[in-house]
mmCIF file of the protein (N, C-alpha, C, O) and its ligand, coordinates in Angstrom:
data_MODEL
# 
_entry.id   MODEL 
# 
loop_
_entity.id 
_entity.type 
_entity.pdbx_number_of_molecules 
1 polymer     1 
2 non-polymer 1 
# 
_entity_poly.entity_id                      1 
_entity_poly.type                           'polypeptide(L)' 
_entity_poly.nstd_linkage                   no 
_entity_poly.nstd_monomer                   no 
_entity_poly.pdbx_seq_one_letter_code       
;(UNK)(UNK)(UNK)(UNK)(UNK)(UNK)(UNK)(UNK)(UNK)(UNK)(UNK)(UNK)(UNK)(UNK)(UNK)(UNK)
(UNK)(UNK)(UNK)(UNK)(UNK)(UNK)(UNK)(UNK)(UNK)(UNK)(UNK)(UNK)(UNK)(UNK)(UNK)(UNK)
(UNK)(UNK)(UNK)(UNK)(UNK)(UNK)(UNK)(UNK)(UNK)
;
_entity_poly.pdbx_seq_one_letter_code_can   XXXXXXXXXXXXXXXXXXXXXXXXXXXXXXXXXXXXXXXXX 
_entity_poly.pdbx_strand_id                 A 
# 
loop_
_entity_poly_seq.entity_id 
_entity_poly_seq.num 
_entity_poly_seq.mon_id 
_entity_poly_seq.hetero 
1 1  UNK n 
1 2  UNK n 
1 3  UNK n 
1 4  UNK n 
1 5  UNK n 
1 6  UNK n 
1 7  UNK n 
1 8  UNK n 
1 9  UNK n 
1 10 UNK n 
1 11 UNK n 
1 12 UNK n 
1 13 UNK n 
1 14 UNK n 
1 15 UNK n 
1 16 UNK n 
1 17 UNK n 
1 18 UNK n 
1 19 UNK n 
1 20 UNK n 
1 21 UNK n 
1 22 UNK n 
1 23 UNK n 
1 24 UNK n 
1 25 UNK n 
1 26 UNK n 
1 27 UNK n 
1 28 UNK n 
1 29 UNK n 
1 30 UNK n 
1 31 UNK n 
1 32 UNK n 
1 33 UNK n 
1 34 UNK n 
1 35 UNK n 
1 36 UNK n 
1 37 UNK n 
1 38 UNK n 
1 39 UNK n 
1 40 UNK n 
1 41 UNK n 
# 
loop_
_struct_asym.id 
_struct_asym.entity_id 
A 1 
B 2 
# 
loop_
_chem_comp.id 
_chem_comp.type 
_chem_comp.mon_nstd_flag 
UNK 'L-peptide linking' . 
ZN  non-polymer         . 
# 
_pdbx_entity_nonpoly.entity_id   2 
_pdbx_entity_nonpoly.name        ? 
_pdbx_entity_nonpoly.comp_id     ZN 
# 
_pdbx_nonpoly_scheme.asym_id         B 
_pdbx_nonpoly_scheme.entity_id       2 
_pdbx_nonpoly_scheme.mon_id          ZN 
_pdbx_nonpoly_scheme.ndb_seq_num     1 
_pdbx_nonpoly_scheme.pdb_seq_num     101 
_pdbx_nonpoly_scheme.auth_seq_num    101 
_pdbx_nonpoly_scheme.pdb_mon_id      ZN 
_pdbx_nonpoly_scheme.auth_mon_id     ZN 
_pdbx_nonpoly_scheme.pdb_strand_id   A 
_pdbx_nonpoly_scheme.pdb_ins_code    . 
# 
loop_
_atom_site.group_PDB 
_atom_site.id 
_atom_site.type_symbol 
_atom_site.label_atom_id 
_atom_site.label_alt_id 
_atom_site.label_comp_id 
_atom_site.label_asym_id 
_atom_site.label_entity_id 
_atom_site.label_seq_id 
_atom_site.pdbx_PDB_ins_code 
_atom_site.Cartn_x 
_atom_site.Cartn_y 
_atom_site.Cartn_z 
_atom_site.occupancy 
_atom_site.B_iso_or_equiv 
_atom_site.pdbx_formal_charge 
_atom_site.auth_seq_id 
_atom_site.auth_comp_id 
_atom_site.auth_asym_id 
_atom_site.auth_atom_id 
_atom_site.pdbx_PDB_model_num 
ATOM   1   N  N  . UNK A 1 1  ? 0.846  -1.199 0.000   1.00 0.00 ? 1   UNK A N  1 
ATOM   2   C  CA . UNK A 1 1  ? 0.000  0.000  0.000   1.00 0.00 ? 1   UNK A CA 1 
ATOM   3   C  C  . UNK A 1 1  ? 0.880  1.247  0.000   1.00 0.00 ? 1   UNK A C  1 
ATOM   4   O  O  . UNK A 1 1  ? 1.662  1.454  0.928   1.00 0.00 ? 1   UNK A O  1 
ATOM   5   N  N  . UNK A 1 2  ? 0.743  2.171  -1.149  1.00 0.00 ? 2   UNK A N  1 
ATOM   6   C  CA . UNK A 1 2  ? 1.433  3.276  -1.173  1.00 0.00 ? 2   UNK A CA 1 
ATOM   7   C  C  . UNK A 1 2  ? 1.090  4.460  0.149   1.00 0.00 ? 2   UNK A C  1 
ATOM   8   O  O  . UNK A 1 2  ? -0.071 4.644  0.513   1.00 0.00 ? 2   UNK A O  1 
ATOM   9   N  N  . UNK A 1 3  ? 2.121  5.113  0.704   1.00 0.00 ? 3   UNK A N  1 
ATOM   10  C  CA . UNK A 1 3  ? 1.708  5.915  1.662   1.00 0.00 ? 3   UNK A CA 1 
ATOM   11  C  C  . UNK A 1 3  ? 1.082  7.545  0.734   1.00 0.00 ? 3   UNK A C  1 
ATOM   12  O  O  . UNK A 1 3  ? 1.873  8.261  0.120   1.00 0.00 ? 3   UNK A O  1 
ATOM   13  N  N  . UNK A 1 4  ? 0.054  7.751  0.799   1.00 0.00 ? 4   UNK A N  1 
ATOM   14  C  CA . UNK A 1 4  ? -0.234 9.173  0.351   1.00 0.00 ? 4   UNK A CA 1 
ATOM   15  C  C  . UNK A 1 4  ? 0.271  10.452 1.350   1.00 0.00 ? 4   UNK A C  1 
ATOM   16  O  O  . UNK A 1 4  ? 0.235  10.463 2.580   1.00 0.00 ? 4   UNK A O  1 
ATOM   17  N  N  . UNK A 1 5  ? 0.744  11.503 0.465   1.00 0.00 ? 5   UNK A N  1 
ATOM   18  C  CA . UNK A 1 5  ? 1.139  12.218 1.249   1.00 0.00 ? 5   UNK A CA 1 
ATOM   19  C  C  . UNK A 1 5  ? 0.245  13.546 0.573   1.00 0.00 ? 5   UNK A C  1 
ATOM   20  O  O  . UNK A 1 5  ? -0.270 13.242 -0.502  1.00 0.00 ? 5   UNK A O  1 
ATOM   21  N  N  . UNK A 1 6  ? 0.026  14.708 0.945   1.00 0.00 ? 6   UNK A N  1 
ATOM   22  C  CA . UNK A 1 6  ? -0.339 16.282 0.677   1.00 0.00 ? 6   UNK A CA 1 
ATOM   23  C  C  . UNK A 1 6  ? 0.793  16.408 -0.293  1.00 0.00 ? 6   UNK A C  1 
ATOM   24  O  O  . UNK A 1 6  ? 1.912  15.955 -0.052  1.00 0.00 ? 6   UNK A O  1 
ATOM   25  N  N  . UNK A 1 7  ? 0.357  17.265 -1.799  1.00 0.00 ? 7   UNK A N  1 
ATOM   26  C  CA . UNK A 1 7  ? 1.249  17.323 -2.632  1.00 0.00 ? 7   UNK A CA 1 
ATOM   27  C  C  . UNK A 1 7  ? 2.096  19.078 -2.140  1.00 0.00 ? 7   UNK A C  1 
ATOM   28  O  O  . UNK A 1 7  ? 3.236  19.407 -2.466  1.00 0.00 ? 7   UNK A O  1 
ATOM   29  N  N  . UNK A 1 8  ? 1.343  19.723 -1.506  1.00 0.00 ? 8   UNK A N  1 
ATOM   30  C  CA . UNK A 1 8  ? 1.800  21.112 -0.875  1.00 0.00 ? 8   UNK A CA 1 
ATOM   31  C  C  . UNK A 1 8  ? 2.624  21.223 0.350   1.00 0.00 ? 8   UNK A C  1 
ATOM   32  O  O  . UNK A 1 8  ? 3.416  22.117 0.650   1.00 0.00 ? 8   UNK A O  1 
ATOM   33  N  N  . UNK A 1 9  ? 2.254  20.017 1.088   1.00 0.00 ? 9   UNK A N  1 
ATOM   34  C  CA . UNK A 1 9  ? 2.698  20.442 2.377   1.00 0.00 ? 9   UNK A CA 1 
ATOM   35  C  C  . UNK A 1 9  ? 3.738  18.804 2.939   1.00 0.00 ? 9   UNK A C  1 
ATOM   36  O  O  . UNK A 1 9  ? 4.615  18.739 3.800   1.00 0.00 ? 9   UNK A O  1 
ATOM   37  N  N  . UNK A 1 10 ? 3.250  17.842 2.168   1.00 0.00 ? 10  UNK A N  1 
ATOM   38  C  CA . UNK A 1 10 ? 3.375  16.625 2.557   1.00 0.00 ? 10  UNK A CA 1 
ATOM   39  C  C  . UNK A 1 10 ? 3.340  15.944 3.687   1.00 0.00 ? 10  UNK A C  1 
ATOM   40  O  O  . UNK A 1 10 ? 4.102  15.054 4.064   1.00 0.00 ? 10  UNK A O  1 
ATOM   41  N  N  . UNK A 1 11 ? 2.117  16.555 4.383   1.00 0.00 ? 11  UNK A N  1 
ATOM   42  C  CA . UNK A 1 11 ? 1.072  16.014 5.105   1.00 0.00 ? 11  UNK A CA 1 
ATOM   43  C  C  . UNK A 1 11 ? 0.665  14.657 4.991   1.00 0.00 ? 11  UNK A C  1 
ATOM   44  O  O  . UNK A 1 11 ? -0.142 14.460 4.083   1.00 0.00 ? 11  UNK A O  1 
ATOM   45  N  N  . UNK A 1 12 ? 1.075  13.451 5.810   1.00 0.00 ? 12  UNK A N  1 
ATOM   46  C  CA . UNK A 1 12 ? 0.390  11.923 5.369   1.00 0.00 ? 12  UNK A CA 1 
ATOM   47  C  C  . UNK A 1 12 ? -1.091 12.202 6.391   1.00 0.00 ? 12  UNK A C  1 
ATOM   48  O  O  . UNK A 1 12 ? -1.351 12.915 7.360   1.00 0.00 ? 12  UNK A O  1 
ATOM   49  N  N  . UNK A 1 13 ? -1.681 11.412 5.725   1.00 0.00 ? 13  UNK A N  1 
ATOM   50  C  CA . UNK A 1 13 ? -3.134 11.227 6.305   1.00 0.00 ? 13  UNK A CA 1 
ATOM   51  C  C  . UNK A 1 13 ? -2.903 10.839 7.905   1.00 0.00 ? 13  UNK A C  1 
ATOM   52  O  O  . UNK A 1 13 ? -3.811 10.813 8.736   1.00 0.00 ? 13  UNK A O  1 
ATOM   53  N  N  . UNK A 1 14 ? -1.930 10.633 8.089   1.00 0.00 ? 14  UNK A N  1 
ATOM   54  C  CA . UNK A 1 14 ? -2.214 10.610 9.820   1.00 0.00 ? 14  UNK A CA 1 
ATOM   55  C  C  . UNK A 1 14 ? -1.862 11.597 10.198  1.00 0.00 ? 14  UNK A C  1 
ATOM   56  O  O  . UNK A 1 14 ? -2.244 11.584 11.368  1.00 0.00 ? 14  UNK A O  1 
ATOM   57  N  N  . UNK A 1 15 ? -0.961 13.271 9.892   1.00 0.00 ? 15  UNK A N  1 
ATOM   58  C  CA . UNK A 1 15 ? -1.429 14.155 10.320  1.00 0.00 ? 15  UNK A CA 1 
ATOM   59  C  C  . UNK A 1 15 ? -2.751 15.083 10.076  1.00 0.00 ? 15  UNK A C  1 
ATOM   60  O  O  . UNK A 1 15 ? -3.122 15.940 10.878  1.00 0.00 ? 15  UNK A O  1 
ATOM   61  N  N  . UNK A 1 16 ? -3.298 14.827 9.039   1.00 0.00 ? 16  UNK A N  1 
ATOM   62  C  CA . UNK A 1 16 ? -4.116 15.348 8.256   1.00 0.00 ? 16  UNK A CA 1 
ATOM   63  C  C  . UNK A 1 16 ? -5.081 14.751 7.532   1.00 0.00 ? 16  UNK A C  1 
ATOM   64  O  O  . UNK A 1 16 ? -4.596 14.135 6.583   1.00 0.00 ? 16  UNK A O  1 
ATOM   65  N  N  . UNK A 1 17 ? -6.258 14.686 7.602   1.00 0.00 ? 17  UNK A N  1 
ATOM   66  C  CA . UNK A 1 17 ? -7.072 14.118 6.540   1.00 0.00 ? 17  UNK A CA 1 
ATOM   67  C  C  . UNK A 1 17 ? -6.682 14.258 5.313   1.00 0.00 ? 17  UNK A C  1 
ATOM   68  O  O  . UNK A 1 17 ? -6.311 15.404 5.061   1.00 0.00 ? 17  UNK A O  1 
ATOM   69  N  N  . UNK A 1 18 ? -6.629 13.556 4.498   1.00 0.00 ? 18  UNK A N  1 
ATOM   70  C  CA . UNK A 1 18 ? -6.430 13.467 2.563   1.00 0.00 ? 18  UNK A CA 1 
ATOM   71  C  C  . UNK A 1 18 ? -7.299 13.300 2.027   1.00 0.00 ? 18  UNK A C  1 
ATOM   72  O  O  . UNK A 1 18 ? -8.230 12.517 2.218   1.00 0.00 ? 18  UNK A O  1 
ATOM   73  N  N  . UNK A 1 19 ? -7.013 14.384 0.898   1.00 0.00 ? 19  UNK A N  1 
ATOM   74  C  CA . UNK A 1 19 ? -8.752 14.332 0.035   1.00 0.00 ? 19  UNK A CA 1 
ATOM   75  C  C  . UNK A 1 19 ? -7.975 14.448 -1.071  1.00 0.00 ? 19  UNK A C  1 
ATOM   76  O  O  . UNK A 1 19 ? -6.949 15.106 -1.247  1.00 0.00 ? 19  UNK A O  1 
ATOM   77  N  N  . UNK A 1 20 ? -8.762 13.522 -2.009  1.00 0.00 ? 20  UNK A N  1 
ATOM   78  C  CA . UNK A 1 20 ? -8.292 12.978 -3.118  1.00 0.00 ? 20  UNK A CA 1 
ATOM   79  C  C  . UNK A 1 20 ? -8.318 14.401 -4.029  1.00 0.00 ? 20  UNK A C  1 
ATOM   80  O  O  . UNK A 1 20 ? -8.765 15.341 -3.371  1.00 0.00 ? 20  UNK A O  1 
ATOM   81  N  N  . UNK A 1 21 ? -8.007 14.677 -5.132  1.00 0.00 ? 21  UNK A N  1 
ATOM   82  C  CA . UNK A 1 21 ? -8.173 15.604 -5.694  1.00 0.00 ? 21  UNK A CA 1 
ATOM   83  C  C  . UNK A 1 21 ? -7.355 15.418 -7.561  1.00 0.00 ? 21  UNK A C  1 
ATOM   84  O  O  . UNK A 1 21 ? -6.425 14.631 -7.731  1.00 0.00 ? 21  UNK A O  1 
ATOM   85  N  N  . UNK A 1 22 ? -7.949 16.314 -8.785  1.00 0.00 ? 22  UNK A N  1 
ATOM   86  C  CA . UNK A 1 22 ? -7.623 15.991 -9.817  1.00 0.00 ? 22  UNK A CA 1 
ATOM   87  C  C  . UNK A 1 22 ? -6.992 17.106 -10.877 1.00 0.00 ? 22  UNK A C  1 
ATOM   88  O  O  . UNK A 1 22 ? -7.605 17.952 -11.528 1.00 0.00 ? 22  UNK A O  1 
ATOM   89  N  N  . UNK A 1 23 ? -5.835 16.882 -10.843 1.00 0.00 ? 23  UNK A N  1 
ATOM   90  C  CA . UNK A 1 23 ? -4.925 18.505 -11.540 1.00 0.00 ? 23  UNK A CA 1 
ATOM   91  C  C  . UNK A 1 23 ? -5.022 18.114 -12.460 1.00 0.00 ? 23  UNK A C  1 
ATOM   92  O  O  . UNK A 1 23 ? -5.302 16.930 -12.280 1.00 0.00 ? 23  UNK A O  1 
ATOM   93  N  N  . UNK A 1 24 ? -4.953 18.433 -14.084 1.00 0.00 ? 24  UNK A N  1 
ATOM   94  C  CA . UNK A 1 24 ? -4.702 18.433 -15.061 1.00 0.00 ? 24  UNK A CA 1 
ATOM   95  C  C  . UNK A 1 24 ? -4.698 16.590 -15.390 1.00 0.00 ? 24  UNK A C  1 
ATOM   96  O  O  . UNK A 1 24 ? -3.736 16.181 -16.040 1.00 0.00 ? 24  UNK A O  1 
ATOM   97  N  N  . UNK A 1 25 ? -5.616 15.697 -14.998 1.00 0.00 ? 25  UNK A N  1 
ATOM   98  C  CA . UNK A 1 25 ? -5.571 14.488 -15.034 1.00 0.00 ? 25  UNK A CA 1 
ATOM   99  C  C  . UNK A 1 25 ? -4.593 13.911 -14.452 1.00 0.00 ? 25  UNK A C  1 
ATOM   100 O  O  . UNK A 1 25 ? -4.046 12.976 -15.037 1.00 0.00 ? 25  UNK A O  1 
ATOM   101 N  N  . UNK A 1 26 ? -4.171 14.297 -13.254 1.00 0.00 ? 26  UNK A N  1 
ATOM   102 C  CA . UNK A 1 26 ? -3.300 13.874 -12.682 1.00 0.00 ? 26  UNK A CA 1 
ATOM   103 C  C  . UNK A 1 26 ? -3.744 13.859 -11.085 1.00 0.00 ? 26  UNK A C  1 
ATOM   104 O  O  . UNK A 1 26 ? -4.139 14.894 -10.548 1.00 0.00 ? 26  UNK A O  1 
ATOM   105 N  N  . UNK A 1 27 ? -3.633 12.433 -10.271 1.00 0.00 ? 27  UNK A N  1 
ATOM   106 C  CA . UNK A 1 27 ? -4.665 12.229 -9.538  1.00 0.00 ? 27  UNK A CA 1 
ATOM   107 C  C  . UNK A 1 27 ? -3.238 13.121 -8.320  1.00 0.00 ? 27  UNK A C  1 
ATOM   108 O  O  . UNK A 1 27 ? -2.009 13.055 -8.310  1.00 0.00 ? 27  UNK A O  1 
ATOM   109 N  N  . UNK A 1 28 ? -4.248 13.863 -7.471  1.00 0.00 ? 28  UNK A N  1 
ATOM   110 C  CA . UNK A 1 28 ? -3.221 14.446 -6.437  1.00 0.00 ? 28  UNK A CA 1 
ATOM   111 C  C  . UNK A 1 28 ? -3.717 14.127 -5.069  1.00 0.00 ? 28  UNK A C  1 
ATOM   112 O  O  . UNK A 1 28 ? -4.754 13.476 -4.935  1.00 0.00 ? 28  UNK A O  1 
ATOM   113 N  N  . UNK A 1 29 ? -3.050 14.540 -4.072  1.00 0.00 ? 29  UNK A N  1 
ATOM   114 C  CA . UNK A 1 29 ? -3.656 14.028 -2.695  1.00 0.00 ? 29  UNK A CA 1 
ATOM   115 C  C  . UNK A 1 29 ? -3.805 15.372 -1.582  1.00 0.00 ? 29  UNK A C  1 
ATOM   116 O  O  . UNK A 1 29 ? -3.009 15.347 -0.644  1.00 0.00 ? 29  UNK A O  1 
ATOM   117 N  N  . UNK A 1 30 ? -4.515 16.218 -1.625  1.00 0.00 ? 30  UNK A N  1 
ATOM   118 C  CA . UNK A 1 30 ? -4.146 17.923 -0.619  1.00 0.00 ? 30  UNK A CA 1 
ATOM   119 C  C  . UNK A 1 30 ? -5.082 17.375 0.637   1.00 0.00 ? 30  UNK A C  1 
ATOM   120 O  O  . UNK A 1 30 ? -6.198 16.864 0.539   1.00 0.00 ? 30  UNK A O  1 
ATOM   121 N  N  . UNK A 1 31 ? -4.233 17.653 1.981   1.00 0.00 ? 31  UNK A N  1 
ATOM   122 C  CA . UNK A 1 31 ? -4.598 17.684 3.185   1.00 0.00 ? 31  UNK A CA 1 
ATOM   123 C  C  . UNK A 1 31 ? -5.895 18.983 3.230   1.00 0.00 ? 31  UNK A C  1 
ATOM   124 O  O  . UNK A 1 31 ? -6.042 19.930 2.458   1.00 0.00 ? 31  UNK A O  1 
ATOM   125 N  N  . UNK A 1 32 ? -6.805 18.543 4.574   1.00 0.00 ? 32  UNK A N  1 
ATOM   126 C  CA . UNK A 1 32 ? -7.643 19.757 4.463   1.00 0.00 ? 32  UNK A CA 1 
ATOM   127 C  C  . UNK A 1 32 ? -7.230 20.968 5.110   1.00 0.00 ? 32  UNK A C  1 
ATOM   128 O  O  . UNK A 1 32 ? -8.162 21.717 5.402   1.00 0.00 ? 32  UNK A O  1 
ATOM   129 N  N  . UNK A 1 33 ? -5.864 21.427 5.467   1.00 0.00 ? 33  UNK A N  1 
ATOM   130 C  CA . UNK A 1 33 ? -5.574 21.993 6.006   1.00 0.00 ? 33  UNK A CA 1 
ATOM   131 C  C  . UNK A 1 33 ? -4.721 23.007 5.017   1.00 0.00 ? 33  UNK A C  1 
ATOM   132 O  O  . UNK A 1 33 ? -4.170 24.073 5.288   1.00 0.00 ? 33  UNK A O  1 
ATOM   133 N  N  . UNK A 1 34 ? -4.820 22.244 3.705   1.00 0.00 ? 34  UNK A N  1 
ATOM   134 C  CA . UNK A 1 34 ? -4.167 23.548 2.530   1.00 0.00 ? 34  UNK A CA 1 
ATOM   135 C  C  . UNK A 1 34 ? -5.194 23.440 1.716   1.00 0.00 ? 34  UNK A C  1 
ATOM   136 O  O  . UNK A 1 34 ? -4.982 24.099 0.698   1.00 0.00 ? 34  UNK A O  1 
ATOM   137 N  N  . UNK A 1 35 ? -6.502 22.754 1.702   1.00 0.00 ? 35  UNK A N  1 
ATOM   138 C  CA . UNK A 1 35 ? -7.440 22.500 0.721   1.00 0.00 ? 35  UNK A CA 1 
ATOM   139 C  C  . UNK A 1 35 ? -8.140 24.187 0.981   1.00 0.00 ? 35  UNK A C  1 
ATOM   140 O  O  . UNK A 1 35 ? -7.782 24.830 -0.006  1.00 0.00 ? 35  UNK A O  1 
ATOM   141 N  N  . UNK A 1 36 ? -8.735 24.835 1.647   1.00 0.00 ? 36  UNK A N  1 
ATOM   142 C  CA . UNK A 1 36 ? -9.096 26.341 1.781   1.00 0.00 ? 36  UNK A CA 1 
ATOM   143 C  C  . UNK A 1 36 ? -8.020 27.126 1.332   1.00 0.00 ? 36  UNK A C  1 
ATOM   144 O  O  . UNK A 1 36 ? -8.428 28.278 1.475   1.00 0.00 ? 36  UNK A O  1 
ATOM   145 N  N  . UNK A 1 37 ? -6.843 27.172 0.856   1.00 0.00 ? 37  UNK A N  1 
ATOM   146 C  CA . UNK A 1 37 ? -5.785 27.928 0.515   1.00 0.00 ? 37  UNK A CA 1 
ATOM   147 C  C  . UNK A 1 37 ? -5.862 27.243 -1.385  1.00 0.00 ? 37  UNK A C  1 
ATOM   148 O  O  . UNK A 1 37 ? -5.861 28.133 -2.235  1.00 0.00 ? 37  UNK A O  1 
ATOM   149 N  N  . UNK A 1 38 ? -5.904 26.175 -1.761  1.00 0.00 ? 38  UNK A N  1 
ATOM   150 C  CA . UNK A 1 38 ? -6.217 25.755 -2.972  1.00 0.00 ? 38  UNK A CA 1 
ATOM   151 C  C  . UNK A 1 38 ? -7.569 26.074 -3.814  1.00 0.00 ? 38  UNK A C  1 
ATOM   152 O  O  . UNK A 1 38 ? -7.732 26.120 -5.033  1.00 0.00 ? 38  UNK A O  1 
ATOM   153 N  N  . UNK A 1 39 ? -8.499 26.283 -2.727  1.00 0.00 ? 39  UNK A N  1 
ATOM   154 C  CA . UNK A 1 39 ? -9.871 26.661 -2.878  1.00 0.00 ? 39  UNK A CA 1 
ATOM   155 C  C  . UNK A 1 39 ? -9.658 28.348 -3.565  1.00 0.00 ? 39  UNK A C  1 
ATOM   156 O  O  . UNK A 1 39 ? -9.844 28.653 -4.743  1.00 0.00 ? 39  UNK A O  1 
ATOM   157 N  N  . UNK A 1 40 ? -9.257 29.202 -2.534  1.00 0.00 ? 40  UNK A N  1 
ATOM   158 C  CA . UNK A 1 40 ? -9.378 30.704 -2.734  1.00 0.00 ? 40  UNK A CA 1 
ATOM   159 C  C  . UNK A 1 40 ? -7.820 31.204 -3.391  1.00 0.00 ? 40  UNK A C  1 
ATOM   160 O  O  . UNK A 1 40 ? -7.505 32.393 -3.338  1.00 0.00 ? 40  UNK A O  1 
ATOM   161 N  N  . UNK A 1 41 ? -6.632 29.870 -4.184  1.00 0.00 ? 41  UNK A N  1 
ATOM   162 C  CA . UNK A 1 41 ? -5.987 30.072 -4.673  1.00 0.00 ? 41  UNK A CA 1 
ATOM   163 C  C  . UNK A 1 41 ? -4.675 30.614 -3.786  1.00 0.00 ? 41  UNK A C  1 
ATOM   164 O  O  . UNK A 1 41 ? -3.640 30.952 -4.359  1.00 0.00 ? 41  UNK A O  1 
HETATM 165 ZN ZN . ZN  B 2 .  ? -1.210 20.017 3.083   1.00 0.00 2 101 ZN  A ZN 1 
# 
């Protein structure tokens, strides 16, 4: 099992929840703790 990490902060899901997410068809992984900073850019 690959460990996912936050592609911004590299946050693994045990500090941070991971929410899947999709850049340019490219599957990414952003913690919710930079997901409001990705949101409003
Ligand atoms: Zn993060």
């Amino acid at each position: 099992m690959t460990e996912n990490e936050c592609f911004n902060c590299k946050n693994k899901s045990t500090d941070a929840a991971l929410i899947r997410c999709e850049v340019n068809d490219e599957e990414k992984w952003v913690c919710v703790r930079c997901l409001p900073m990705l949101i409003h850019g």
